[in-house]
ChimeraX commands (.cxc) that place a marker at each C-alpha (Angstrom):
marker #1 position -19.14,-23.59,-3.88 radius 0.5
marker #1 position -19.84,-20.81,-6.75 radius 0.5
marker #1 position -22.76,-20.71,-8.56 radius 0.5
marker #1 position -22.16,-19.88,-12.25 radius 0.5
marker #1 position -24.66,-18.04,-14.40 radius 0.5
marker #1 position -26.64,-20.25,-16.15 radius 0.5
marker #1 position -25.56,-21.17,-19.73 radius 0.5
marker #1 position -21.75,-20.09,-18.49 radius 0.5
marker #1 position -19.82,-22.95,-20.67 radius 0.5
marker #1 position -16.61,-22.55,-18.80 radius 0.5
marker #1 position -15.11,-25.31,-21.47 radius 0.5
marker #1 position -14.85,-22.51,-24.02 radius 0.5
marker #1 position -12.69,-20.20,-21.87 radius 0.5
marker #1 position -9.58,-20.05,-23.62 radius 0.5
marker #1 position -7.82,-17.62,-21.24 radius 0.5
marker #1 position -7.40,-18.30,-17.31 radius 0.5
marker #1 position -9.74,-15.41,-16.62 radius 0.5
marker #1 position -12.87,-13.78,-17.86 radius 0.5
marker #1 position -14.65,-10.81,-17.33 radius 0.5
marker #1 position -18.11,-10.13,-18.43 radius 0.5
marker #1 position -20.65,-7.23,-17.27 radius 0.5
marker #1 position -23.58,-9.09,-16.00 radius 0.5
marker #1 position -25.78,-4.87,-15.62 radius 0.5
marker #1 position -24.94,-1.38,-15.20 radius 0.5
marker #1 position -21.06,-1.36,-13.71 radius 0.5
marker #1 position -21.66,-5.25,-12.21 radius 0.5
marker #1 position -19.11,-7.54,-13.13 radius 0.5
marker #1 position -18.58,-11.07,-13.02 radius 0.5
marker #1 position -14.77,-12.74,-13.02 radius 0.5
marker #1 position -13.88,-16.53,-13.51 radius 0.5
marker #1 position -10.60,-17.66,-12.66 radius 0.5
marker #1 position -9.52,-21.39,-12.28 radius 0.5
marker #1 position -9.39,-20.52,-8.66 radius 0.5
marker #1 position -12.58,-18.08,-7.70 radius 0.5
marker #1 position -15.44,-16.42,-9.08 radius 0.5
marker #1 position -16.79,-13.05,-7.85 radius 0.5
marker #1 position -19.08,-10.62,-8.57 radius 0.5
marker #1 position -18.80,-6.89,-7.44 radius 0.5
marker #1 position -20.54,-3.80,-8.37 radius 0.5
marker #1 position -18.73,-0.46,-9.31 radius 0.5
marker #1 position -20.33,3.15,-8.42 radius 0.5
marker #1 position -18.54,4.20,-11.49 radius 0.5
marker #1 position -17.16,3.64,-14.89 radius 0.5
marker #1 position -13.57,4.71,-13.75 radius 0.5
marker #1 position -13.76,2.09,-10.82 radius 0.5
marker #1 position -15.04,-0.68,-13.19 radius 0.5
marker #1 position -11.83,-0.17,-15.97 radius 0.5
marker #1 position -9.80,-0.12,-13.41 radius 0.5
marker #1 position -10.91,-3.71,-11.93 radius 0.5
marker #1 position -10.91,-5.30,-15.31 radius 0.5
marker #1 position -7.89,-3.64,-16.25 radius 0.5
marker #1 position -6.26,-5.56,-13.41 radius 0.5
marker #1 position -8.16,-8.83,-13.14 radius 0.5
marker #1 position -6.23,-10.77,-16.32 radius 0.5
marker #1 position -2.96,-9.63,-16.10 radius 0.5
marker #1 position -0.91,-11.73,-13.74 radius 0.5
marker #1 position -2.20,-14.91,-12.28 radius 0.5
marker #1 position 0.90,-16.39,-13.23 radius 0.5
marker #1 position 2.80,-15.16,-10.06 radius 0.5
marker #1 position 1.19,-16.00,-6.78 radius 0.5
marker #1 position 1.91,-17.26,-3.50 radius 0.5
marker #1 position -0.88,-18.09,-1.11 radius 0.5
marker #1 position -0.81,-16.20,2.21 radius 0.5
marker #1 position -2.83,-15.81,5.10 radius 0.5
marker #1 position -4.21,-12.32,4.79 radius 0.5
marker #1 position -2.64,-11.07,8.34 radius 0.5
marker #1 position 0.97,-12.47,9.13 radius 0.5
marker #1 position 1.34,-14.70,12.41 radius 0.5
marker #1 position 3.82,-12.17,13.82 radius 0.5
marker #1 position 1.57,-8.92,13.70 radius 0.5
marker #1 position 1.01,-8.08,17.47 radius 0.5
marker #1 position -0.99,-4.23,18.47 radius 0.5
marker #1 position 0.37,-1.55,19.64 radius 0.5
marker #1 position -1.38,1.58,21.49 radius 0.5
marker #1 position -0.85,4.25,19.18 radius 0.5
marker #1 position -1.84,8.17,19.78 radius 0.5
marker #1 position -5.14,8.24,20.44 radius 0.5
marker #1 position -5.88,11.41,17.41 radius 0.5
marker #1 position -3.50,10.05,15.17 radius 0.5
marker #1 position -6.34,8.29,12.97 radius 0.5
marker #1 position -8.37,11.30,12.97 radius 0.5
marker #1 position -5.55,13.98,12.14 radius 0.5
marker #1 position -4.22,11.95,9.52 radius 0.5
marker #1 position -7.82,11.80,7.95 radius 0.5
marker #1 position -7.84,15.43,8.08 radius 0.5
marker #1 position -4.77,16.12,6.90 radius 0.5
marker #1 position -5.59,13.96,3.86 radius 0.5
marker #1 position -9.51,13.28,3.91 radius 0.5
marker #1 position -11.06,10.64,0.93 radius 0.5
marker #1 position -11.83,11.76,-2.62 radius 0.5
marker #1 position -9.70,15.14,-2.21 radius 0.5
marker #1 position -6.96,16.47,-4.11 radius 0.5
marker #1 position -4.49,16.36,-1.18 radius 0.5
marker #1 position -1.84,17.12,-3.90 radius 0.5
marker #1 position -2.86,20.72,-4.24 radius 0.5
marker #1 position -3.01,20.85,-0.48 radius 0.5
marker #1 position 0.30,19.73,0.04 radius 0.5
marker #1 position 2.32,20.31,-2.56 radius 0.5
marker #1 position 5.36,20.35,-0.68 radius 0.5
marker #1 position 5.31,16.60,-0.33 radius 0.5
marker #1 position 4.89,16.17,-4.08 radius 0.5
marker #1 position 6.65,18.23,-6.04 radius 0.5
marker #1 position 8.84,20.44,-3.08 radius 0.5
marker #1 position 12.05,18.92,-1.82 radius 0.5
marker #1 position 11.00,17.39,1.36 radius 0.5
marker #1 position 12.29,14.59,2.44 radius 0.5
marker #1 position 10.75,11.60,1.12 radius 0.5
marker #1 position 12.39,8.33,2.40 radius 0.5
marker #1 position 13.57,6.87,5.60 radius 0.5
marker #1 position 16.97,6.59,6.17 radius 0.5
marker #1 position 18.33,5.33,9.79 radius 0.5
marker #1 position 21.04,7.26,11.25 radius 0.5
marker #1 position 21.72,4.40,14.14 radius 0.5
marker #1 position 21.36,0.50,14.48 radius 0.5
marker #1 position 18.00,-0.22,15.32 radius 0.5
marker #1 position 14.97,-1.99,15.06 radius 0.5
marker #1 position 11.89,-0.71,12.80 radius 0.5
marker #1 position 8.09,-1.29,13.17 radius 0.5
marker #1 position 5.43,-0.36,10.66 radius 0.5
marker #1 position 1.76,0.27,12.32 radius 0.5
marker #1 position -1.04,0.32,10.46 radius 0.5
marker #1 position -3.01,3.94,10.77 radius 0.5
marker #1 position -5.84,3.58,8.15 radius 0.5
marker #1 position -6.86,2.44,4.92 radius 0.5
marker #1 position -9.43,3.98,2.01 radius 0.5
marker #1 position -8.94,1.71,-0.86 radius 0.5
marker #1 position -11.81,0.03,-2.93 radius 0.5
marker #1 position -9.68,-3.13,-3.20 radius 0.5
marker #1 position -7.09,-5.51,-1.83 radius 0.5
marker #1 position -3.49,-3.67,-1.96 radius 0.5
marker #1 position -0.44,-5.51,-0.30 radius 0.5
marker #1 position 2.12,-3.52,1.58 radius 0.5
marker #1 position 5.31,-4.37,1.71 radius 0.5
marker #1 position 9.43,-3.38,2.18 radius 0.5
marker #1 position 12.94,-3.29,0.61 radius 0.5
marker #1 position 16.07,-2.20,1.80 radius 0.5
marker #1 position 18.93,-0.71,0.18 radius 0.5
marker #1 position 22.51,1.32,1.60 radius 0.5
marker #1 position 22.15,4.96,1.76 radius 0.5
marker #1 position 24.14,5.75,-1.45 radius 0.5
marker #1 position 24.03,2.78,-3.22 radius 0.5
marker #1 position 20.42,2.86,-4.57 radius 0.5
marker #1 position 19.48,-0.20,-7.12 radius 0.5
marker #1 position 19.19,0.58,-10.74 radius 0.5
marker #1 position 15.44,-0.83,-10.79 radius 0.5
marker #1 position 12.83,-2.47,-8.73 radius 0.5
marker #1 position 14.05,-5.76,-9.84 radius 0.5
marker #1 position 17.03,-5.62,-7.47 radius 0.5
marker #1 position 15.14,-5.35,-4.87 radius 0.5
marker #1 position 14.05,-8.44,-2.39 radius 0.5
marker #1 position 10.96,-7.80,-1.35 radius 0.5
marker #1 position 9.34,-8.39,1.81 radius 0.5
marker #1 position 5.67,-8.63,2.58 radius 0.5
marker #1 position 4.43,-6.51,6.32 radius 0.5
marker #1 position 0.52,-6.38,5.21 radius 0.5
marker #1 position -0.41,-9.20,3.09 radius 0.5
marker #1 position -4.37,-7.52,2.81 radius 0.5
marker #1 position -4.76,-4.01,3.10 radius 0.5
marker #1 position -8.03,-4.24,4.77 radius 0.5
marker #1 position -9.78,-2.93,7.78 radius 0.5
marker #1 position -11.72,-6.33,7.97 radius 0.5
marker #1 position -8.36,-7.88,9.03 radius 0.5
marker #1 position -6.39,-4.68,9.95 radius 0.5
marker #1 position -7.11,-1.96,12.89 radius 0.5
marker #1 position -5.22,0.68,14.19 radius 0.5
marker #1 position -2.13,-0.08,16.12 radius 0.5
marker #1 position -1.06,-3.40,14.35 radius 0.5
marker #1 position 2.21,-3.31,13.83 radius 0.5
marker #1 position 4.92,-5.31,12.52 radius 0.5
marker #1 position 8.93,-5.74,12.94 radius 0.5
marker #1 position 10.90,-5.05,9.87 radius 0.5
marker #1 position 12.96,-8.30,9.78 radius 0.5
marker #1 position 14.10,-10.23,12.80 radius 0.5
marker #1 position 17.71,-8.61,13.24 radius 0.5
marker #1 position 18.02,-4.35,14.10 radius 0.5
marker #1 position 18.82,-2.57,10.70 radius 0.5
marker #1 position 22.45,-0.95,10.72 radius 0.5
marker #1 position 22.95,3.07,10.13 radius 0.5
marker #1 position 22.74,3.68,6.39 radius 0.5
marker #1 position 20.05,1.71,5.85 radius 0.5
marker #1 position 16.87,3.24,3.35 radius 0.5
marker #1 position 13.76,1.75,3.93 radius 0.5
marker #1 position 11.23,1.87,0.74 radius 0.5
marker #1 position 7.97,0.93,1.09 radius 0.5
marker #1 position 6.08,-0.85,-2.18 radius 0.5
marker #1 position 1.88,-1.10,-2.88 radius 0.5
marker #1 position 0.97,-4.19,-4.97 radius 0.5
marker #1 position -2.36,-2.60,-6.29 radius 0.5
marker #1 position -5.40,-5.46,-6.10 radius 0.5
marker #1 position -2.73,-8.05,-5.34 radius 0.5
marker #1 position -4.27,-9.59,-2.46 radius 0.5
marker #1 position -7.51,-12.60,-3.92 radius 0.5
marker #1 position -8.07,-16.01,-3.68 radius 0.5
marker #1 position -6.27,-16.28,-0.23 radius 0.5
marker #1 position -3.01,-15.46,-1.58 radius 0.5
marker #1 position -0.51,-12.32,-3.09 radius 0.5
marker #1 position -0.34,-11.63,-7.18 radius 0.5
marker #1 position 2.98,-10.62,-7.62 radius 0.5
marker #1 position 2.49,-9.09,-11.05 radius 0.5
marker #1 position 0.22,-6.72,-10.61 radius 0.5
marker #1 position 0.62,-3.02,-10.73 radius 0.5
marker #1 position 3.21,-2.09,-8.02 radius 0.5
marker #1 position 4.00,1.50,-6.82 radius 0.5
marker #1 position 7.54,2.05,-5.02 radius 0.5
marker #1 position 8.56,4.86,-2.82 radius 0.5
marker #1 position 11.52,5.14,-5.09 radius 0.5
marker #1 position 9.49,6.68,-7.75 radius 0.5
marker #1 position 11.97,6.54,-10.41 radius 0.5
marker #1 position 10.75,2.53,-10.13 radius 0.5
marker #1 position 6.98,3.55,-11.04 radius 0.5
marker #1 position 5.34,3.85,-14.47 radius 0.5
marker #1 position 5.92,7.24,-15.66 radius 0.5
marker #1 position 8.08,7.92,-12.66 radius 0.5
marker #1 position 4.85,9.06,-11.19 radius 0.5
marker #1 position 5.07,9.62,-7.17 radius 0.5
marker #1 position 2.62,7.53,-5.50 radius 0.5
marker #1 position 3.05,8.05,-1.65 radius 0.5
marker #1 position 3.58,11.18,1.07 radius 0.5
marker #1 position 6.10,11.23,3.80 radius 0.5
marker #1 position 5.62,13.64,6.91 radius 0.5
marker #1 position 5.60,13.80,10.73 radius 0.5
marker #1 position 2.60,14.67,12.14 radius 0.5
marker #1 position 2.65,17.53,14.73 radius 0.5
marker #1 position 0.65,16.94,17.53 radius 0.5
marker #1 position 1.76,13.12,17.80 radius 0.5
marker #1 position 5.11,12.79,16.74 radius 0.5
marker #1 position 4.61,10.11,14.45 radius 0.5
marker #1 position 6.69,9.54,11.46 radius 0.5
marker #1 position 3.37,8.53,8.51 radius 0.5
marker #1 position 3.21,7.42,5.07 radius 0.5
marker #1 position 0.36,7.17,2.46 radius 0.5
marker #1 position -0.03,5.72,-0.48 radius 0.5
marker #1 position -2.37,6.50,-3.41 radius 0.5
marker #1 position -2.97,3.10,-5.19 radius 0.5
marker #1 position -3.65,4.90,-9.06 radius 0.5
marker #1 position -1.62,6.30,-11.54 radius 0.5
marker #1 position -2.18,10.54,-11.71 radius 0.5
marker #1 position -3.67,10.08,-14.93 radius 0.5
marker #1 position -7.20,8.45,-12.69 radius 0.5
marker #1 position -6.30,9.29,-9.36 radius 0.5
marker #1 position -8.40,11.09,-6.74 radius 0.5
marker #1 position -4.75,12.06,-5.44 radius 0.5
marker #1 position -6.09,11.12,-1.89 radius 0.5
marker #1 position -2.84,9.41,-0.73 radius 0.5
marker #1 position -4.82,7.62,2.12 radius 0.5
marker #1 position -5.25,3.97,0.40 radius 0.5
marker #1 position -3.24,3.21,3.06 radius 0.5
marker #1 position -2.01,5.25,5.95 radius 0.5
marker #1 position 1.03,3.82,8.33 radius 0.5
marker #1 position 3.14,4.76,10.93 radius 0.5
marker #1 position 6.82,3.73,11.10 radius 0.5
marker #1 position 8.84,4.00,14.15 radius 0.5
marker #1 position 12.25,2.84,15.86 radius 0.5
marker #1 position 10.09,2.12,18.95 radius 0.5
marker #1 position 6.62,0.99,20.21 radius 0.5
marker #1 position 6.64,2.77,23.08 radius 0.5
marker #1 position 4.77,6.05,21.18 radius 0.5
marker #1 position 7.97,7.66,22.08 radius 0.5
marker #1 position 9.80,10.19,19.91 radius 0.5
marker #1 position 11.91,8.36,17.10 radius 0.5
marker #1 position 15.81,9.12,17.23 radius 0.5
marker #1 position 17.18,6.64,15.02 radius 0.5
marker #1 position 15.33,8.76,11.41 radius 0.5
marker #1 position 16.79,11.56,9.40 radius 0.5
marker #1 position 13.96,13.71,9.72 radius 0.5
marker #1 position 15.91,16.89,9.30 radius 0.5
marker #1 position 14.31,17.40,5.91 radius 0.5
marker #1 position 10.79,16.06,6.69 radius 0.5
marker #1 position 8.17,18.28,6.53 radius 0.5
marker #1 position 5.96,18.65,9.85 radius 0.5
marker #1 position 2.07,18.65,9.18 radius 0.5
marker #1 position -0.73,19.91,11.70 radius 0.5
marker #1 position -4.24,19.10,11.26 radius 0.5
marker link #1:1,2 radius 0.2
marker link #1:2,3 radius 0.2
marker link #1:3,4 radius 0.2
marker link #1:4,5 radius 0.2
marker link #1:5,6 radius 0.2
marker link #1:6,7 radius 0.2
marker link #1:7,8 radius 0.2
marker link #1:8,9 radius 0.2
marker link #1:9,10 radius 0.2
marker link #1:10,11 radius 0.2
marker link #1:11,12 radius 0.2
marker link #1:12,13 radius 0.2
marker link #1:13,14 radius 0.2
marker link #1:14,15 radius 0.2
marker link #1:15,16 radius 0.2
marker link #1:16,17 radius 0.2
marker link #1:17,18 radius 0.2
marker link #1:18,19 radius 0.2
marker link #1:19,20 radius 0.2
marker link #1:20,21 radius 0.2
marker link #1:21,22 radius 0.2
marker link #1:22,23 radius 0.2
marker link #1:23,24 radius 0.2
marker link #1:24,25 radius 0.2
marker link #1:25,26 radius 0.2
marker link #1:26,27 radius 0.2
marker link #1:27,28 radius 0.2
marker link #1:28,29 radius 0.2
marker link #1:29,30 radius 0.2
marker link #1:30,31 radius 0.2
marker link #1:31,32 radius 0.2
marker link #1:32,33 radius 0.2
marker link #1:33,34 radius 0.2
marker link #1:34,35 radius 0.2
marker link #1:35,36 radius 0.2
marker link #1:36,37 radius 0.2
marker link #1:37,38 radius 0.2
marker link #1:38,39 radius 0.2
marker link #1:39,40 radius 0.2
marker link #1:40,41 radius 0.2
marker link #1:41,42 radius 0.2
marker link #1:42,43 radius 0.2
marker link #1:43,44 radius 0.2
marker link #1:44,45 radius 0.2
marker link #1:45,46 radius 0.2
marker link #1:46,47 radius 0.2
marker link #1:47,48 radius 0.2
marker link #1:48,49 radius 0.2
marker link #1:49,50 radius 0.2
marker link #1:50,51 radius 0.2
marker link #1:51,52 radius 0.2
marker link #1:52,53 radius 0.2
marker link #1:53,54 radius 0.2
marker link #1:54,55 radius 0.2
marker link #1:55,56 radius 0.2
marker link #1:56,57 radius 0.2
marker link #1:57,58 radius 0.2
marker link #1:58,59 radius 0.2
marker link #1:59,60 radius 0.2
marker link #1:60,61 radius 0.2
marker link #1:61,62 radius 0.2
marker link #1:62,63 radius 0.2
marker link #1:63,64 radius 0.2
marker link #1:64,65 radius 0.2
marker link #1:65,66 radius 0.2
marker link #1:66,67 radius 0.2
marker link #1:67,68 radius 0.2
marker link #1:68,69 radius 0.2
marker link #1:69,70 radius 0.2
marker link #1:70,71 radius 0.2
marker link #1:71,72 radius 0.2
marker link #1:72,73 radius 0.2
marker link #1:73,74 radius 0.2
marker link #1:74,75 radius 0.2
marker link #1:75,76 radius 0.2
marker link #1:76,77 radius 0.2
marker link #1:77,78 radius 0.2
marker link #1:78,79 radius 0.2
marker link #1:79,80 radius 0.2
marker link #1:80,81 radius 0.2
marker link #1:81,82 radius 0.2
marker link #1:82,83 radius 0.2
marker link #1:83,84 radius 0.2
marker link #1:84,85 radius 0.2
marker link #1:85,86 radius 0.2
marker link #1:86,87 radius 0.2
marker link #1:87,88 radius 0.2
marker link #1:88,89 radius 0.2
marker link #1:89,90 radius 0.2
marker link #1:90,91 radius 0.2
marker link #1:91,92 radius 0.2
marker link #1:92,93 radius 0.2
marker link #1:93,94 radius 0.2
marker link #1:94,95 radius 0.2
marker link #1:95,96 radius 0.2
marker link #1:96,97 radius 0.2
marker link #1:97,98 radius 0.2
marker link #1:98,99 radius 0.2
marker link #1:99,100 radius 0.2
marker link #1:100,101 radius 0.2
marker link #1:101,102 radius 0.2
marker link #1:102,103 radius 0.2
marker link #1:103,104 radius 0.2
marker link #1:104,105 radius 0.2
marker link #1:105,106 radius 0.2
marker link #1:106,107 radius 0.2
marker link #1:107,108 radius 0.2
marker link #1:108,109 radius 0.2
marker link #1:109,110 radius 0.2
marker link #1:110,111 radius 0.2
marker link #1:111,112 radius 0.2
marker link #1:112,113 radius 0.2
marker link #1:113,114 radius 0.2
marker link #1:114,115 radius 0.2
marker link #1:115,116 radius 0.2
marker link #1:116,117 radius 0.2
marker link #1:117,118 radius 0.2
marker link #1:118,119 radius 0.2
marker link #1:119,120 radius 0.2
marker link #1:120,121 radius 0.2
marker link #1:121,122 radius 0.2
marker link #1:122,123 radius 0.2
marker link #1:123,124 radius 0.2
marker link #1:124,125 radius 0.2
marker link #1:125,126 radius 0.2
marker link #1:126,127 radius 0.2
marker link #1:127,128 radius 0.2
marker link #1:128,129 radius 0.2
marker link #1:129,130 radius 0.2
marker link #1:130,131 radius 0.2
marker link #1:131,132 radius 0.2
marker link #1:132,133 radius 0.2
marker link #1:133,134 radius 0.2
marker link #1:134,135 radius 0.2
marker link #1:135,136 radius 0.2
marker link #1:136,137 radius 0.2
marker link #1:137,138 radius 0.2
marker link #1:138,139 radius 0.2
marker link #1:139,140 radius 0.2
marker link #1:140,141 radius 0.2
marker link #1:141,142 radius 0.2
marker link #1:142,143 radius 0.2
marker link #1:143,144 radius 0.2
marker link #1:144,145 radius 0.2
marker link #1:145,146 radius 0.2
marker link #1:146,147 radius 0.2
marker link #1:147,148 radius 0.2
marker link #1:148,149 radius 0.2
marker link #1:149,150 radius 0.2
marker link #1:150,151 radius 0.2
marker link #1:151,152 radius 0.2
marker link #1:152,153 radius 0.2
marker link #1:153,154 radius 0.2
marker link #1:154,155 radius 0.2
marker link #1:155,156 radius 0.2
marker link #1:156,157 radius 0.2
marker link #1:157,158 radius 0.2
marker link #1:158,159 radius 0.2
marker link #1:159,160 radius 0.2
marker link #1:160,161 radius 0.2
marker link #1:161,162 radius 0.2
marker link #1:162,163 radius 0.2
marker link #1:163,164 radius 0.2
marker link #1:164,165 radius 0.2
marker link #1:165,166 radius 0.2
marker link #1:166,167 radius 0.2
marker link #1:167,168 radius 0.2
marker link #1:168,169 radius 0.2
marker link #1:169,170 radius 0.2
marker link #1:170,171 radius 0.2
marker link #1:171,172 radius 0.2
marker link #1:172,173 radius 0.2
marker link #1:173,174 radius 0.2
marker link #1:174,175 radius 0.2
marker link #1:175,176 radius 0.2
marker link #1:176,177 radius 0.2
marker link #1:177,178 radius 0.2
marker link #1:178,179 radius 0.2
marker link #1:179,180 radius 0.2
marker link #1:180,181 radius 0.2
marker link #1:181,182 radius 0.2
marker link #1:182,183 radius 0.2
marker link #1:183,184 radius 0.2
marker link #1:184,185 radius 0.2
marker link #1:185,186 radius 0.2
marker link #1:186,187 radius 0.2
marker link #1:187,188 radius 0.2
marker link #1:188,189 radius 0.2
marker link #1:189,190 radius 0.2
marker link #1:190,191 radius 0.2
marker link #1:191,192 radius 0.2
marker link #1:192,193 radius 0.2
marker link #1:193,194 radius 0.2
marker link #1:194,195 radius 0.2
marker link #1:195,196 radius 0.2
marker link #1:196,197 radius 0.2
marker link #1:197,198 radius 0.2
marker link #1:198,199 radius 0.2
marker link #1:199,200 radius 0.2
marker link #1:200,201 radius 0.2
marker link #1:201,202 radius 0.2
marker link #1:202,203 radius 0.2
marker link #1:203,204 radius 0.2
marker link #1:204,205 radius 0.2
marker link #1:205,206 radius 0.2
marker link #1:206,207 radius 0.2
marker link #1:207,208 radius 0.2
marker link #1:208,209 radius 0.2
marker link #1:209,210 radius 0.2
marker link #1:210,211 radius 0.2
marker link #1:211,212 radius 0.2
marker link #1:212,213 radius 0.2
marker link #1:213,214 radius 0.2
marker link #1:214,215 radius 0.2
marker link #1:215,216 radius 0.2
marker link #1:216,217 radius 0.2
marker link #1:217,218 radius 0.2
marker link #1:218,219 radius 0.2
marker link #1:219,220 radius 0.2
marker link #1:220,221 radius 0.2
marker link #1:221,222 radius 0.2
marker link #1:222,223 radius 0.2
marker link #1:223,224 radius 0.2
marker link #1:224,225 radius 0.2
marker link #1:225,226 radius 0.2
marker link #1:226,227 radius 0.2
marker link #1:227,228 radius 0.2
marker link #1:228,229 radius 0.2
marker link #1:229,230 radius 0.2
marker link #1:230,231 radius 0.2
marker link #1:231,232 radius 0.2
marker link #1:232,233 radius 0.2
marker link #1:233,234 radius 0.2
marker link #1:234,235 radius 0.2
marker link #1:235,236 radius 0.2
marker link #1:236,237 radius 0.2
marker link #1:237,238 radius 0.2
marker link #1:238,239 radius 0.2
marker link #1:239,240 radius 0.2
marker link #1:240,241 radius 0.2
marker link #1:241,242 radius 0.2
marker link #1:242,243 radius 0.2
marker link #1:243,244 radius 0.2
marker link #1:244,245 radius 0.2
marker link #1:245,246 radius 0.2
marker link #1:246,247 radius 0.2
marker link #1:247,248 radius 0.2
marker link #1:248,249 radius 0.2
marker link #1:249,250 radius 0.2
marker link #1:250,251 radius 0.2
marker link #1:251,252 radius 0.2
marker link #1:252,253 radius 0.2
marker link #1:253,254 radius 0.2
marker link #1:254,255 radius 0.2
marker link #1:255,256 radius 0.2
marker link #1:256,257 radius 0.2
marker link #1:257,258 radius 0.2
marker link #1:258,259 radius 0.2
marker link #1:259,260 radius 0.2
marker link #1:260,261 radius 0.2
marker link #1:261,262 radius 0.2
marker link #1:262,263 radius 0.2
marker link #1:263,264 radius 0.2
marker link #1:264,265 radius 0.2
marker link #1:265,266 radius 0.2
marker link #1:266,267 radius 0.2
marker link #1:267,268 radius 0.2
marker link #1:268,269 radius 0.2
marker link #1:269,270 radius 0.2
marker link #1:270,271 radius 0.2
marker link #1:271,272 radius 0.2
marker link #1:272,273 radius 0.2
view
């Protein structure tokens, strides 16, 4: 049961949200379904939270915040700790790699066999709930926009509360044939009150999909373990620490930790911590 602030006449509220600053970067939200208070380090933290909070509680679908089917996996025991390095919190990793964002590296995954397809979760660095989740298209026959697309949840909360290294899910319950792209898609703050918020701010690996076109994630194989990874920064360039480690995953053909040989990875670029 919430307690409200005292003289809060929730009669008058003539939206299905409010925000209001209760001191310095503290925030209180009202929803028909919640109420929450949080406290922001910084100004940039607390526009971004209210600039999300209103927008879309029209789309939702409640979901447990870890899927039934998400089993663990042993995964390289430095993988964590390389990928941290290779991309540590509140850095420009942009200007440290800019072959991943504006070189011609490979950026997708595209299956050169039939095969199956996990995604492991590495780490995460994000100040609120994202959602991870999938899409498919053929290798040639890419969709005109992100509303084309059927979308497929794999981490309904992007959160280490719920989420350690090594937990891994199967992309769909058949193998994926040859030809097949896998994109990867952030809903930004989209996991609260138990449940997915379809509307809000969502970043594609097809960045021709995002606002601005801007490129929100890295792809690259990490040296010393193989592993094929992905990160995702979860703000637009314009406010972005341009970490890319919001969330860090691994995606595989196996989950064995053995070398993939179902990816094109001709054109992805190897990093070493």
């Amino acid at each position: 049961m919430s307690i409200l602030p005292q003289g809060l006449n929730t009669n008058s509220i003539q939206k299905n949200c409010l925000i209001f600053m209760l001191n310095h970067y503290t925030v209180a939200k009202l929803t028909a379904n919640c109420y929450e208070v949080r406290q922001y380090p910084s100004l940039a933290m607390f526009v971004l939270f209210v600039s999300f909070a209103c927008e879309d509680d029209d789309v939702y679908r409640k979901t447990p915040p870890v899927a039934g089917d998400m089993f663990n996996i042993e995964i390289c025991p430095t993988l964590v700790t390389n990928a941290l390095a290779l991309f540590p919190e509140a850095r420009n990793n942009e200007e440290r790699h800019t072959q991943l964002v504006t070189g011609t590296s490979q950026q997708r995954i595209v299956l050169t066999k039939e095969t199956d397809v996990y995604v492991s979760f590495v780490t995460e660095a994000a100040a609120i709930g994202n959602v991870l989740g999938y899409y498919i298209y053929d290798d040639g026959n890419v969709p005109g926009d992100a509303g084309k697309i059927d979308k497929q949840l794999i981490f309904p909360n992007v959160d280490a509360t719920y989420l350690k290294p090594g937990d891994t899910r199967k992309l769909g319950k058949e193998k994926l044939k040859a030809g097949t792209v896998i994109g990867f898609f952030l809903i930004v703050g989209g996991y609260r009150n138990d449940g997915v918020y379809f509307q809000r701010p969502t970043y594609y690996t097809n960045s021709e999909w995002n606002k601005e076109k801007s490129k929100q994630h890295v792809l690259y194989r990490e040296q010393e373990c193989g592993a094929v990874v992905v990160g995702f920064e979860d703000r637009l360039s314009v406010e972005a620490d341009k970490d890319y480690n919001d969330i860090v995953f691994m995606v595989s053909d196996n989950i064995e930790s053995a070398e993939n040989t179902s990816f094109d990875l001709q054109e992805v670029v190897t990093l070493a911590k």
